[in-house]
C-alpha positions as a printed NumPy array, in Angstrom:
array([[ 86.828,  97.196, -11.415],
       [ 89.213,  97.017, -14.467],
       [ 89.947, 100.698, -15.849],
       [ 91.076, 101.614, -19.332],
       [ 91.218, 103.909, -22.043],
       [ 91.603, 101.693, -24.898],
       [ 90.   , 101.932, -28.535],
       [ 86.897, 100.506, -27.561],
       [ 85.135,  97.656, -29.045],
       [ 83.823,  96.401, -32.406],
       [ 80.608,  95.92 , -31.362],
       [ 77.934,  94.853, -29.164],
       [ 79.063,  91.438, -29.591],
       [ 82.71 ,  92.382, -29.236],
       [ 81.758,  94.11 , -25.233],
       [ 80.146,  90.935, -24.631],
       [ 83.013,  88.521, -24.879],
       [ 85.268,  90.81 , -23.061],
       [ 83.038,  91.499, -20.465],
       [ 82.25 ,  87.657, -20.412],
       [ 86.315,  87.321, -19.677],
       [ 86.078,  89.75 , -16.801],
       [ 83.668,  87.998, -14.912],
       [ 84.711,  83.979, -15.798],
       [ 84.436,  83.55 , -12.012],
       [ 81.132,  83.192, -12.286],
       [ 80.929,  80.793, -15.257],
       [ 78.338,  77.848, -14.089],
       [ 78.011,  79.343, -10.515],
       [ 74.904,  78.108,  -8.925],
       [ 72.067,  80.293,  -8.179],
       [ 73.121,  83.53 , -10.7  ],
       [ 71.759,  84.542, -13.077],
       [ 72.155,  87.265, -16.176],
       [ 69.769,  90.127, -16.618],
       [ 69.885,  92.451, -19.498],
       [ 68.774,  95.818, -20.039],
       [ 66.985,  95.993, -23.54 ],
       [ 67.57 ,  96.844, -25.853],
       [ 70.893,  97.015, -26.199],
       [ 72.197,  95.166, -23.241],
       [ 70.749,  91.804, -24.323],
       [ 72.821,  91.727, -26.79 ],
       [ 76.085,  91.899, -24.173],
       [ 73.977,  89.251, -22.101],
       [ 73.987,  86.715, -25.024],
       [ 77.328,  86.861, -24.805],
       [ 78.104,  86.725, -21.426],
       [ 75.267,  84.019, -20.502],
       [ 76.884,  81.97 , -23.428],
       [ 80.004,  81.954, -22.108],
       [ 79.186,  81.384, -18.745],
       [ 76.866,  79.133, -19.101],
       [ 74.43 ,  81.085, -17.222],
       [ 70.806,  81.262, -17.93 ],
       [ 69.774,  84.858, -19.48 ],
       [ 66.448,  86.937, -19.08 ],
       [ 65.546,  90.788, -19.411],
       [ 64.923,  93.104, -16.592],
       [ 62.557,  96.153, -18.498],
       [ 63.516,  99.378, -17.253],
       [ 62.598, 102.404, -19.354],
       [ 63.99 , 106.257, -18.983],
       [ 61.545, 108.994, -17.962],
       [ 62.102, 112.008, -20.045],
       [ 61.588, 115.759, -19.365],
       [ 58.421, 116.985, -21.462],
       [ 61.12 , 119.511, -23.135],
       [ 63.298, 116.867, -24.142],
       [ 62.862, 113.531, -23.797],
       [ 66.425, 112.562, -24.31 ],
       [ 67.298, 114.272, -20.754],
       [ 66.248, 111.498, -18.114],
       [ 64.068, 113.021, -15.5  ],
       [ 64.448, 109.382, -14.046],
       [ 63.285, 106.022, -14.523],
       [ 60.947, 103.439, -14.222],
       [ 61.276,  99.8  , -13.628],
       [ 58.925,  97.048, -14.522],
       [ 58.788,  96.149, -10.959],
       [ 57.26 ,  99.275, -10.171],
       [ 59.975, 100.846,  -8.791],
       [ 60.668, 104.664,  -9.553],
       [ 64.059, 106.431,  -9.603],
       [ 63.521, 109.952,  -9.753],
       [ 66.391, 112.924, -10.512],
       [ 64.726, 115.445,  -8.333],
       [ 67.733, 117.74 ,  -9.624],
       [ 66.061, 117.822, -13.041],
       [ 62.343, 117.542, -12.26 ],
       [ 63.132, 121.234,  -9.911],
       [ 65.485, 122.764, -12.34 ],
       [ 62.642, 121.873, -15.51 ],
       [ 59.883, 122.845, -13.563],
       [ 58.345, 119.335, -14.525],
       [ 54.786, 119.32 , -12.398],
       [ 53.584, 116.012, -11.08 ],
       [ 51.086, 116.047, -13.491],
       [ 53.779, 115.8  , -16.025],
       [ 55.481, 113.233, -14.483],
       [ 52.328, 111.094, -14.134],
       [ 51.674, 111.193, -17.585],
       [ 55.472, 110.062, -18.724],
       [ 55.082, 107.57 , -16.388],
       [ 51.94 , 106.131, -18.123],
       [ 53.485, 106.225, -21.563],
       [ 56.321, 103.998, -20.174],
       [ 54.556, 101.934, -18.486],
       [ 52.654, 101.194, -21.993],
       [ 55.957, 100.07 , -23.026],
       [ 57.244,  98.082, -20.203],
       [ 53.818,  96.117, -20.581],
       [ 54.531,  95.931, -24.704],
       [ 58.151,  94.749, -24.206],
       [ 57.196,  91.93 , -21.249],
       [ 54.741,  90.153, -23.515],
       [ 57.357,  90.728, -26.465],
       [ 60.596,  89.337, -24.81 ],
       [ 58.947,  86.998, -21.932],
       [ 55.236,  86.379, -23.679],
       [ 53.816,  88.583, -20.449],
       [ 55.768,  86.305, -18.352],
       [ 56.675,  87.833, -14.814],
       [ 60.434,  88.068, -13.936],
       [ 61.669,  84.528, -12.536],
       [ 62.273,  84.328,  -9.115],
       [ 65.332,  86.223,  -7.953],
       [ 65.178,  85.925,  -4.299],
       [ 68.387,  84.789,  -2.59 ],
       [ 70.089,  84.786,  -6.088],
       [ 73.014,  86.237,  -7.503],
       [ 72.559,  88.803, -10.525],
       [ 74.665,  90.111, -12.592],
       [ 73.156,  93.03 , -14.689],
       [ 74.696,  94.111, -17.661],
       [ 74.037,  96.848, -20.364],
       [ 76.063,  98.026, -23.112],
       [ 77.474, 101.115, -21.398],
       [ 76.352, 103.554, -18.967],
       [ 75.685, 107.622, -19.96 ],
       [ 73.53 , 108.777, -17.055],
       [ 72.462, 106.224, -15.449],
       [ 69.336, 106.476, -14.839],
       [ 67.768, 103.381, -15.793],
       [ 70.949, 101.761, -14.335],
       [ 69.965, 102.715, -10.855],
       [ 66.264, 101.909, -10.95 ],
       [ 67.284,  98.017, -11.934],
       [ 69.481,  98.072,  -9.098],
       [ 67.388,  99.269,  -6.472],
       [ 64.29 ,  96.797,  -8.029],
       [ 66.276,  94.101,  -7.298],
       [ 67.265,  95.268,  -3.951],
       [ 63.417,  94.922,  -3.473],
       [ 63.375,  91.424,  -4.608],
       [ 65.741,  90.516,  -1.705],
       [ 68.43 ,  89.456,  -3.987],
       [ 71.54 ,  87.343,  -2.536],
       [ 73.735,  89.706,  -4.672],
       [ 74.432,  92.123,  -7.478],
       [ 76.811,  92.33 ,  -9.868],
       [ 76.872,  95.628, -12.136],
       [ 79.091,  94.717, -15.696],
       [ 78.888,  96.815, -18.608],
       [ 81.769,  97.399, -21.191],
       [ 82.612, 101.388, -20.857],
       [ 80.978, 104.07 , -17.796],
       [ 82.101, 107.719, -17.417],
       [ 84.455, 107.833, -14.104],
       [ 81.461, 109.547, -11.821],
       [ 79.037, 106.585, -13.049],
       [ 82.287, 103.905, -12.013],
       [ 82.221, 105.551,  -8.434],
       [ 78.386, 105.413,  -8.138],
       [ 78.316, 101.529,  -9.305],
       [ 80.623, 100.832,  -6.941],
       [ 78.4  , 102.537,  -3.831],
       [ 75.318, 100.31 ,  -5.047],
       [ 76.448,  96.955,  -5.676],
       [ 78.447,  94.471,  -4.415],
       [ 80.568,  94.589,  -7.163],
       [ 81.665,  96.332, -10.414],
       [ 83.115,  95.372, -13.64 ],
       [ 83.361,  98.055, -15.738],
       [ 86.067,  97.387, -18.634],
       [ 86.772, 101.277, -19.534],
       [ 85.599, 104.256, -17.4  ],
       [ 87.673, 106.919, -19.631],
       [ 87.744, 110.664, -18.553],
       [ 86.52 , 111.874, -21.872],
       [ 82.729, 110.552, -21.979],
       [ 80.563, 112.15 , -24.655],
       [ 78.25 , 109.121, -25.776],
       [ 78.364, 105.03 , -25.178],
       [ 78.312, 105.144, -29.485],
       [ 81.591, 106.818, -29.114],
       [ 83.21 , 103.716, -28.004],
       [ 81.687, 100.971, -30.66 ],
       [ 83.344, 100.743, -34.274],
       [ 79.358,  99.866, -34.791],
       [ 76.374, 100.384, -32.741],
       [ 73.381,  99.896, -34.878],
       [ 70.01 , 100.294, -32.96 ],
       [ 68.796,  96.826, -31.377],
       [ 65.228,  95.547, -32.766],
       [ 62.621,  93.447, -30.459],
       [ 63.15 ,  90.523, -32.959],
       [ 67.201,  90.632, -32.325],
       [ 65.971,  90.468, -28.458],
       [ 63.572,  87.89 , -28.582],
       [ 66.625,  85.615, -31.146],
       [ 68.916,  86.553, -28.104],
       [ 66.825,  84.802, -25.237],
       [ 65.54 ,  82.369, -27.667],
       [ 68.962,  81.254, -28.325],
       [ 70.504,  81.237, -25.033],
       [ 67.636,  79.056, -23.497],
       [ 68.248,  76.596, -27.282],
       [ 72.08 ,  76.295, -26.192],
       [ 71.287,  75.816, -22.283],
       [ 69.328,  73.505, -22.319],
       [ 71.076,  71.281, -24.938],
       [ 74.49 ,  71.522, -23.736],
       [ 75.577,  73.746, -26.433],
       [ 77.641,  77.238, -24.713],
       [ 80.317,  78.658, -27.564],
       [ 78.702,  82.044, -28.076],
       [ 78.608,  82.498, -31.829]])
């Protein structure tokens, strides 16, 4: 895992090529693949599945706010099914399971609106015995981090790789626990926000997705890898 506390990065786009860098090892490996956390994250996964010449897809994983606040992650829920769950929070909130339920229905409403979207209601490809490397463009809490690693635990992957461009130092120590390995360009002490680290980090639309995976599968399957 490759520490820093540098300036941070341009952009999205910017994280991407870097990160690509750090993990070159795995440029045309067989059996790997890229999965991205959208919104954001696909945007680091063009990148890196460019440059790797890996194939890219999305892996929908959506936070689970508190009914108080909805920015503070009671947990998360991946499209898989699978529920990680800050019991910290959900005690210290007072959320009832009846609360819980119903924030898991609303996200589950927009798992199912985002896999037609990005994959045209397309299941995730087969991941057994592969290798994946999920990336994001940072990591605050970590919540929907965690629930895409333990869904693919589930689909009895071969391995996982966890790279994103900047993670608080508590977040590095945690990545390392779950995966088989880490890349995490900057994990500086000071951590307010990922924004804090981007020159620009404009919000991600579907249609930037959707030109993301589009592209990648263009330049794949023609031959064509220089990211743009």
């Amino acid at each position: 895992m490759a520490k820093g506390e540098g300036s941070g990065f341009r952009d999205r786009r910017d994280a991407g090529r870097q990160l690509a860098r750090a993990l070159m090892r795995y440029k045309g490996a067989k059996d790997t693949i890229v999965l991205a956390l959208p919104r954001g994250g696909v945007v680091i996964g063009y990148e890196v599945s460019l440059l790797l010449r890996l194939p890219l897809d999305v892996l929908v994983v959506r936070k689970l706010g508190t009914p108080s606040n909805s920015e503070l992650a009671m947990g998360a829920l991946a499209e898989t099914g699978y529920r990680h769950l800050n019991t910290d929070v959900i005690k210290t909130y007072g959320v009832t399971v009846e609360q819980l339920e119903e924030e898991v229905g609303r996200q589950q409403q927009e798992i199912h609106r985002r896999i037609e979207k990005y994959r045209g209601g397309r299941p995730l490809p087969a991941l057994k015995g592969q290798t994946v490397i999920v990336v994001d463009d940072g990591i605050a809490t970590g919540a929907t981090f965690y629930a895409s690693l333990a869904a693919l635990r589930t689909a009895k992957v071969s391995r996982v790789v966890a790279a994103v461009p900047v993670a608080p130092p508590e977040a590095s120590r945690e990545l390392n626990r779950k995966v088989d390995e880490a890349v995490i360009l900057q994990a500086p002490e000071w951590f307010f926000s990922i924004s804090q680290f981007y020159e620009s980090f404009p919000q991600v639309e579907d249609e930037e997705v959707i030109a993301c995976l589009e592209t990648v599968r263009e330049a794949l399957s023609s031959g064509k890898t220089s990211a743009g």
